[in-house]
C-alpha positions, 0 to 999 in steps of 0.5 A: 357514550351518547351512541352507546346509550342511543343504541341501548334505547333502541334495543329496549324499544325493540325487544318491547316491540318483540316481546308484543308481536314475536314468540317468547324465545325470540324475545328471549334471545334479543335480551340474551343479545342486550345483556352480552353487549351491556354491561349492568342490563337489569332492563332485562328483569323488568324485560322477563316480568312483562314477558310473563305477563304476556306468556306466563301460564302455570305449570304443573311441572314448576310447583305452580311457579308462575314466573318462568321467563322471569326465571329464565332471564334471571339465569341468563343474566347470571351465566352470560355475565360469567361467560363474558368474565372469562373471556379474552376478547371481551 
């Protein structure tokens, strides 16, 4: 339990970290990666909101909705924790 929490620290600060310096889509992918290895990774929404604090621009094509990672995040979570159900070596 202790290692397991350790390294669920140390993905939160280094997807913090990536969020700062890296593109939005590697962020993206590191957060994919924590919600697969965890289970109940709700860090991941609060994840999505700073990254649309730092990446969020308005779209015409999203009727103005202004929170697209948000969005993203909320999908990944919802299919990845479908995935992770069916499969067997899970």
């Amino acid at each position: 339990m202790g290692t397991d929490i350790k390294t669920r620290i140390i993905l939160d600060i280094f997807i913090l970290f990536s969020i700062a310096v890296f593109p939005w889509w590697f962020s993206l992918i590191l957060i994919i990666v924590g919600i697969f290895k965890f289970n109940d990774f709700y860090e991941a929404f609060v994840f999505g909101i700073i990254m649309d604090s730092f990446f969020g621009v308005q779209r015409k094509f999203f009727m103005n909705f202004e929170c697209i990672s948000f969005l993203f995040v909320l999908i990944s979570f919802f299919f990845v924790t479908q995935i992770k159900k069916r499969l067997r070596i899970y």
